[in-house]
BAMI-282551 format. One record per residue (C-alpha): residue number from 1; residue in three letters; x, y, z. Coordinates in nm, 2 decimals. Each point is the difference from the previous one (the first is absolute). Layout:
[NUM,"ala",[X,Y,Z]]
...
END
This chain:
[1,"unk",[10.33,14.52,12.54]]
[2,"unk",[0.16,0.28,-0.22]]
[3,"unk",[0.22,0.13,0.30]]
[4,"unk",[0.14,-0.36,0.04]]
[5,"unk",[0.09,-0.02,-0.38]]
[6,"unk",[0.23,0.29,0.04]]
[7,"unk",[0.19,-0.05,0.35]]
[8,"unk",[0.10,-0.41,-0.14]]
[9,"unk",[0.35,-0.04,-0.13]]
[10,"unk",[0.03,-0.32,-0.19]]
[11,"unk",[0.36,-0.18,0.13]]
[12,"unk",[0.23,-0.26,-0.23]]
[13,"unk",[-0.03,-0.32,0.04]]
[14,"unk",[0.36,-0.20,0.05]]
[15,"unk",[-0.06,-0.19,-0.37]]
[16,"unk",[-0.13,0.29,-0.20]]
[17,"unk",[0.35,0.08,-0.11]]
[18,"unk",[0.06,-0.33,-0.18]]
[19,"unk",[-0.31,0.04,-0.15]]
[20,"unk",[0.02,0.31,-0.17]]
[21,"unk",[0.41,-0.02,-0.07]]
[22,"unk",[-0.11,-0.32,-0.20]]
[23,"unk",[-0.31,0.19,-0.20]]
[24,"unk",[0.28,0.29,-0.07]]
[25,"unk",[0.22,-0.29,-0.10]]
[26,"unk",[-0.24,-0.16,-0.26]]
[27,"unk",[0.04,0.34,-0.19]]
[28,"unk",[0.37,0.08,0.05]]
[29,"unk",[0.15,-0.36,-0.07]]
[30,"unk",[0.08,0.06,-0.37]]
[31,"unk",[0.20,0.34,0.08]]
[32,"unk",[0.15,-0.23,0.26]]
[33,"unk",[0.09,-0.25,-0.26]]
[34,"unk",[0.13,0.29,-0.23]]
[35,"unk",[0.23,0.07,0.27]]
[36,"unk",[0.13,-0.30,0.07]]
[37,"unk",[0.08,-0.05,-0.35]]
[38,"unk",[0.19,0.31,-0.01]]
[39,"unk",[0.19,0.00,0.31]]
[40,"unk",[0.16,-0.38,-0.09]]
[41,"unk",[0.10,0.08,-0.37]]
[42,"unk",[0.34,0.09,0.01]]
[43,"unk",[0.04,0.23,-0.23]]
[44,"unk",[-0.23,0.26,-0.05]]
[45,"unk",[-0.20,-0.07,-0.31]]
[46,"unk",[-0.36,0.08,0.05]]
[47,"unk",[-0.15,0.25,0.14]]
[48,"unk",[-0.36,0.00,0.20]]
[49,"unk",[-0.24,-0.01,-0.26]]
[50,"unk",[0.20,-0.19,-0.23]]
[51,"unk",[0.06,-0.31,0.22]]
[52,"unk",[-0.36,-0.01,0.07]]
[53,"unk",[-0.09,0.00,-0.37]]
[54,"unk",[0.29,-0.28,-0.03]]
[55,"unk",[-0.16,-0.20,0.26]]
[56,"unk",[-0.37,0.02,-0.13]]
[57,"unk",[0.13,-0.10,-0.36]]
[58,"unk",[0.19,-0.30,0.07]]
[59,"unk",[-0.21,-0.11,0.27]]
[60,"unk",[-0.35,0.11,0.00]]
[61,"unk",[-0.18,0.28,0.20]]
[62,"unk",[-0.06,-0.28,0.26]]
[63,"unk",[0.38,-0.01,0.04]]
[64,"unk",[-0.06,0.32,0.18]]
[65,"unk",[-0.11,-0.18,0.26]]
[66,"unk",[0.25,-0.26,0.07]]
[67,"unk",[0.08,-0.09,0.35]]
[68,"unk",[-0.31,0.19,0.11]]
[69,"unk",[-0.06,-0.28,0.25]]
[70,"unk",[0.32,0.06,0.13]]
[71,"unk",[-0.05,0.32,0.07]]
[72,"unk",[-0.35,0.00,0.16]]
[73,"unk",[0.19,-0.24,0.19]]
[74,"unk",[0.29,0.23,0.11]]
[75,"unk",[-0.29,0.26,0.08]]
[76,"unk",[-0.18,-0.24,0.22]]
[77,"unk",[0.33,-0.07,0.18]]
[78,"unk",[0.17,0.33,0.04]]
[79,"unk",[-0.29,0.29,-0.04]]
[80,"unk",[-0.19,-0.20,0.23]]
[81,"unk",[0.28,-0.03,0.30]]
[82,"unk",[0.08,0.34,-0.11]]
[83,"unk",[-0.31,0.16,0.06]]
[84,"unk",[-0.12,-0.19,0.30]]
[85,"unk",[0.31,0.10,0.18]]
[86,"unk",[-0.03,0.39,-0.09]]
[87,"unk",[-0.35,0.07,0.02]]
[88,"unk",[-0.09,-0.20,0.29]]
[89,"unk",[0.31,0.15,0.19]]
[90,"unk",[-0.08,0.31,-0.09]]
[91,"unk",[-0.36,0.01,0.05]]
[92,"unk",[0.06,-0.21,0.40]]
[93,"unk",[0.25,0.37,0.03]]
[94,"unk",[-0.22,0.25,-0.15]]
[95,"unk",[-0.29,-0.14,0.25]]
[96,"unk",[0.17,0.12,0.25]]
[97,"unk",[-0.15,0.33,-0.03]]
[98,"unk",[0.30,0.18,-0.04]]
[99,"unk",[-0.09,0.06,-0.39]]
[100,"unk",[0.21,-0.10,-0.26]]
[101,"unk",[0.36,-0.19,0.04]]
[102,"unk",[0.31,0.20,-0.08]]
[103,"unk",[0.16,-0.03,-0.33]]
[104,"unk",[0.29,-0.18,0.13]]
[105,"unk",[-0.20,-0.26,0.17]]
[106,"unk",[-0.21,-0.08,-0.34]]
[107,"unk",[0.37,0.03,-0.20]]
[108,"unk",[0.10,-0.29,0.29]]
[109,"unk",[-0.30,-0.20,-0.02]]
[110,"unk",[0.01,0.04,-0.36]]
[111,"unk",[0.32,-0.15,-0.02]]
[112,"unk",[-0.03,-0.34,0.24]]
[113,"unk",[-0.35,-0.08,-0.16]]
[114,"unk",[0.18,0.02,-0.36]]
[115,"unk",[0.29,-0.19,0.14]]
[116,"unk",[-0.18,-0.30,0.14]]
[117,"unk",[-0.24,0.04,-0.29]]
[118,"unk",[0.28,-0.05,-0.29]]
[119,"unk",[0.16,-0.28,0.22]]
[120,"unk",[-0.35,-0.19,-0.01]]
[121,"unk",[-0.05,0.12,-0.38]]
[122,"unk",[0.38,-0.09,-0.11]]
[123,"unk",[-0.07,-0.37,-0.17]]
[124,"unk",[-0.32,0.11,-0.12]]
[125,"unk",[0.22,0.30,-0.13]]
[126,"unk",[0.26,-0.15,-0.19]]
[127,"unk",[-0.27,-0.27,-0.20]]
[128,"unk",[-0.14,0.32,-0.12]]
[129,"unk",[0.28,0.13,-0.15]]
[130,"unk",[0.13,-0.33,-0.10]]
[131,"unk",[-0.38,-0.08,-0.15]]
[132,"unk",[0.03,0.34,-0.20]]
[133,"unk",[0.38,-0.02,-0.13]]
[134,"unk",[-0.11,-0.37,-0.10]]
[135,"unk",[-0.13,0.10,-0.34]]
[136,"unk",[0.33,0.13,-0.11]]
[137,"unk",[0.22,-0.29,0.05]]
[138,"unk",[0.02,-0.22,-0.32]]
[139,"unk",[-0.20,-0.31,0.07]]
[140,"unk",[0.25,-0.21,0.12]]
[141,"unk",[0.09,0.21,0.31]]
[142,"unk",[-0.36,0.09,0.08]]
[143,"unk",[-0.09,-0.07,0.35]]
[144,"unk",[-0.38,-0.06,-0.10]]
[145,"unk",[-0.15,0.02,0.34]]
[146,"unk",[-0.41,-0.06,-0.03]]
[147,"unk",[-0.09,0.24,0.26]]
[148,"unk",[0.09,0.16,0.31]]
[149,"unk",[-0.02,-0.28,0.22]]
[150,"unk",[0.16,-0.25,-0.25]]
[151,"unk",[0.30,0.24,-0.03]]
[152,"unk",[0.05,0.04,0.35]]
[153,"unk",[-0.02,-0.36,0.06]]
[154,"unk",[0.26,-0.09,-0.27]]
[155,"unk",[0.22,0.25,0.16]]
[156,"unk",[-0.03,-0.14,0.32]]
[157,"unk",[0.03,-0.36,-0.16]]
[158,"unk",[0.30,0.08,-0.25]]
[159,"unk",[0.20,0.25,0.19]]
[160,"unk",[-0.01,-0.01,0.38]]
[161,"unk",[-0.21,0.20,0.25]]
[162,"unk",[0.30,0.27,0.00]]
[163,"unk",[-0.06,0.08,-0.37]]
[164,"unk",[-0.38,0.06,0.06]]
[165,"unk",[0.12,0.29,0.26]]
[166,"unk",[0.25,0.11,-0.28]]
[167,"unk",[0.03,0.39,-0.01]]
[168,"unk",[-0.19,0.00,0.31]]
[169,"unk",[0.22,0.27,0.16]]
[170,"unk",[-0.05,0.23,-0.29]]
[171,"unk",[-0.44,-0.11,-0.04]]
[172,"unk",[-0.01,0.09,0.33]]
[173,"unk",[0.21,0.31,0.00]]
[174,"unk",[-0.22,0.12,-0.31]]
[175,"unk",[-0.27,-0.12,0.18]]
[176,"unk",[0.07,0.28,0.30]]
[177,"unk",[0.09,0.26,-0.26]]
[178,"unk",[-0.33,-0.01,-0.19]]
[179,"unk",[-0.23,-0.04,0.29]]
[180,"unk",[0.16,0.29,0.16]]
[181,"unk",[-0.01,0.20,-0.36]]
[182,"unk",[-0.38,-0.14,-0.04]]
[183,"unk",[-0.17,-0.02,0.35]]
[184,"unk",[0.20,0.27,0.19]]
[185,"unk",[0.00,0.26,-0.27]]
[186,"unk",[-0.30,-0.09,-0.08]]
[187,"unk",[-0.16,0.13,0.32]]
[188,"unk",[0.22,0.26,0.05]]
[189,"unk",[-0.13,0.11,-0.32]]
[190,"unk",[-0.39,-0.03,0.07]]
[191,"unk",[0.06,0.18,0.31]]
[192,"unk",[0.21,0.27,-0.15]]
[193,"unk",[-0.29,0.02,-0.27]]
[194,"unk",[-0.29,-0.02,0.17]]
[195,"unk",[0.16,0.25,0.27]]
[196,"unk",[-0.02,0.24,-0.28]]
[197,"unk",[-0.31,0.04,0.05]]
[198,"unk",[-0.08,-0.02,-0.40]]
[199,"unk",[-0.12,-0.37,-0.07]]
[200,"unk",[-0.20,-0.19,0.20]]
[201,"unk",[0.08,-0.38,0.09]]
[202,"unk",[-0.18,-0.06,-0.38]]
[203,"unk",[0.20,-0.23,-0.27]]
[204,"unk",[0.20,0.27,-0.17]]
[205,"unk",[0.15,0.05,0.38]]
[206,"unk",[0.14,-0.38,0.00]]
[207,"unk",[0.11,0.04,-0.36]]
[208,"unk",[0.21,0.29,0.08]]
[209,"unk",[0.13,-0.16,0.29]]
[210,"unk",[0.10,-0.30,-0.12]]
[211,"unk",[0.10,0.13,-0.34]]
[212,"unk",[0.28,0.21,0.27]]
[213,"unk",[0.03,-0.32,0.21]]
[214,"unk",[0.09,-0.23,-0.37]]
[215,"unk",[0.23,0.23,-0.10]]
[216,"unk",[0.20,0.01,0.34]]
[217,"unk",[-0.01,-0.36,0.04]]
[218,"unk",[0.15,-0.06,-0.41]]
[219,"unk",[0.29,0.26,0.07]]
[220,"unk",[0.08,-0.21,0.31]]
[221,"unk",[0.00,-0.34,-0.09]]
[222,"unk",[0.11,0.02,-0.39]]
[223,"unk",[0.41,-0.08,0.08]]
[224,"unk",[-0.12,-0.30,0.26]]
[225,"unk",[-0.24,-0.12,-0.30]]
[226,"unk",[0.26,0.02,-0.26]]
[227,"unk",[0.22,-0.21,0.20]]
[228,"unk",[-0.27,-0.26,0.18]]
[229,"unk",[-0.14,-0.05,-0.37]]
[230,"unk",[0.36,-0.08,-0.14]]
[231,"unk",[0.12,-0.25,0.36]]
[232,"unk",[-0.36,-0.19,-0.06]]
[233,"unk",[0.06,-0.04,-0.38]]
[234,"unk",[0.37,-0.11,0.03]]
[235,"unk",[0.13,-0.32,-0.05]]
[236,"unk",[0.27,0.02,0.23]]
[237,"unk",[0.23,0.29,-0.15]]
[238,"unk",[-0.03,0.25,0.31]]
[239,"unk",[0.17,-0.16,0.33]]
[240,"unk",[-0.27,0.24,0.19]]
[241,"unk",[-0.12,0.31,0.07]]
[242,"unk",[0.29,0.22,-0.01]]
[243,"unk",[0.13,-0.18,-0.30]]
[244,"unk",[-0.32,0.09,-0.20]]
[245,"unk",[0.00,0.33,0.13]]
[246,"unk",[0.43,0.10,-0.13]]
[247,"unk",[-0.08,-0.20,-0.33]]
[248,"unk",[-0.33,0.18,-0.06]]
[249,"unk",[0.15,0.35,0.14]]
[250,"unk",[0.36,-0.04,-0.25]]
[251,"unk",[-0.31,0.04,-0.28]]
[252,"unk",[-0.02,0.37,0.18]]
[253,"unk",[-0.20,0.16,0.24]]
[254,"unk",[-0.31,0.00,-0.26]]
[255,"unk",[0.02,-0.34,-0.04]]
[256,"unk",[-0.22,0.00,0.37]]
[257,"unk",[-0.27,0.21,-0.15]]
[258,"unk",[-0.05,-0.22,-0.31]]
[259,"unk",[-0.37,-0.03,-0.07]]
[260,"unk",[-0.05,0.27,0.26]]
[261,"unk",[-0.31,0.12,-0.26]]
[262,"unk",[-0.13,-0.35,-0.06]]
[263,"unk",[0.04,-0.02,0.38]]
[264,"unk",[-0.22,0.28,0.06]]
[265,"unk",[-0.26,-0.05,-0.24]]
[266,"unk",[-0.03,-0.32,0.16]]
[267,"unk",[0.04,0.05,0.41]]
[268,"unk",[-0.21,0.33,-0.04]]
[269,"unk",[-0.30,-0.14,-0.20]]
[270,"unk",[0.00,-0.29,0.25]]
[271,"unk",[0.03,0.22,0.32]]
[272,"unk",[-0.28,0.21,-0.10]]
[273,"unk",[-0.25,-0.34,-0.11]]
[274,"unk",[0.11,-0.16,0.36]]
[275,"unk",[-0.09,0.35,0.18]]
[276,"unk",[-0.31,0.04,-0.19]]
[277,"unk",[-0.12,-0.37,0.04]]
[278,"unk",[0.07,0.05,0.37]]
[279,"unk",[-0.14,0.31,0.10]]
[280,"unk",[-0.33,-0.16,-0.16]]
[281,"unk",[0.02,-0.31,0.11]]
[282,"unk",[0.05,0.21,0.36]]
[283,"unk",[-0.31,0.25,-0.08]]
[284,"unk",[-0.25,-0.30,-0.06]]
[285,"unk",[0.12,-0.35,0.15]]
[286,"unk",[0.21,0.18,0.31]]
[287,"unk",[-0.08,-0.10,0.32]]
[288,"unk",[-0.24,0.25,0.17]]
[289,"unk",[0.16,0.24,0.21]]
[290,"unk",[-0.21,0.29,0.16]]
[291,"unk",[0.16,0.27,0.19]]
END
């Protein structure tokens, strides 16, 4: 029985992703919050640490927290298609037996499963960032959704169908960038390490990997995020897309890469919990396979 142990790989199953993007999400959303909070100020006041400490004293620690529901939500929605799409793509092409797909054919795959994925996430989406900026209106403007589902609801409800899908060209565009920086790079990266001949496929492996993967994926997507966060938050003062993107880019070419640290200190931690979660989710609940 000892041979047998050692010739089974353990394969993903289609959900797993959701799953352990929503367990990396449960300890990322306050740096997500943070961020939020720092990409809609207008002018730059706070810095990282200092927004945080502003939220925790005027609010509580729970405050932290706020709009977690949306964003397990979001994870559900748009990890979940994500991943499914990649990984069982990927592994139906690897099976072929003729090893490992090309880089460009993960970069490709990367990019429609994150597309379709930010389309489905997109309402989901914009209640989380609506949920999060929520505490910084003065109480009379304050949206004050319950949860997730009320928020999306109301939206629904109060502003059309069209508003839900608000920003959808740039959630999904985001979407395509990141799962390309996350899943493709990601890997790349494990093979590249692991071809080395140095680490094993052990833990440090997949934090090194998707540490790599995280950072690709933040230098990406940072100018999309900038601008999806400030089309979801507006009240009408961008006509679109492009309009957003010449307003934000007469504030100069950094303006695109503000909060490219909080970015990164949020995307990478997030990357490497999803990874992690996943590859031992895959080593003890994957489905059998034995070659």
């Amino acid at each position: 029985a000892g041979q047998d142990r050692m010739t089974e790989k353990r394969m993903s199953r289609w959900y797993f992703g959701g799953i352990a993007s929503c367990g990396a999400a449960c300890c990322t959303h306050p740096l997500d919050l943070v961020k939020v909070h720092l990409q809609t100020q207008q002018e730059v006041k706070m810095r990282m640490v200092g927004m945080a400490m502003h939220v925790v004293k005027n609010d509580g620690v729970l405050a932290l927290y706020n709009g977690l529901s949306a964003s397990l939500c979001r994870q559900m929605s748009y990890s979940l298609t994500r991943f499914a799409i990649y990984e069982t793509v990927r592994d139906m092409m690897g099976s072929g037996g003729q090893g490992p797909m090309p880089f460009y054919q993960k970069v490709l795959l990367g990019a429609f499963g994150g597309f379709t994925g930010g389309f489905i996430g997109t309402p989901a989406d914009m209640v989380n960032v609506r949920m999060q900026n929520d505490m910084k209106l003065p109480a009379d403007q304050r949206r004050n959704y319950k949860h997730a589902l009320d928020g999306l609801f109301r939206v629904w409800r109060e502003e059309g169908t069209r508003k839900l899908f608000s920003g959808a060209t740039m959630a999904s565009s985001r979407g395509a960038l990141v799962t390309v920086g996350q899943l493709a790079c990601y890997d790349q990266a494990k093979q590249l390490v692991l071809g080395t001949g140095l680490m094993g496929d052990n833990i440090l492996t997949h934090f090194l990997s998707s540490f790599i993967a995280g950072g690709c994926a933040t230098f990406l997507c940072q100018p999309l995020d900038v601008i999806k966060t400030r089309l979801m938050n507006s009240k009408g003062e961008y006509r679109g897309v492009i309009h957003c993107l010449t307003e934000t880019a007469r504030l100069g070419p950094l303006a695109f890469y503000k909060g490219l640290v909080p970015a990164g200190i949020r995307l990478i931690p997030h990357t490497i919990l999803t990874f992690v979660f996943l590859e031992q989710l895959k080593k003890y609940f994957g489905i059998r396979v034995v070659s």
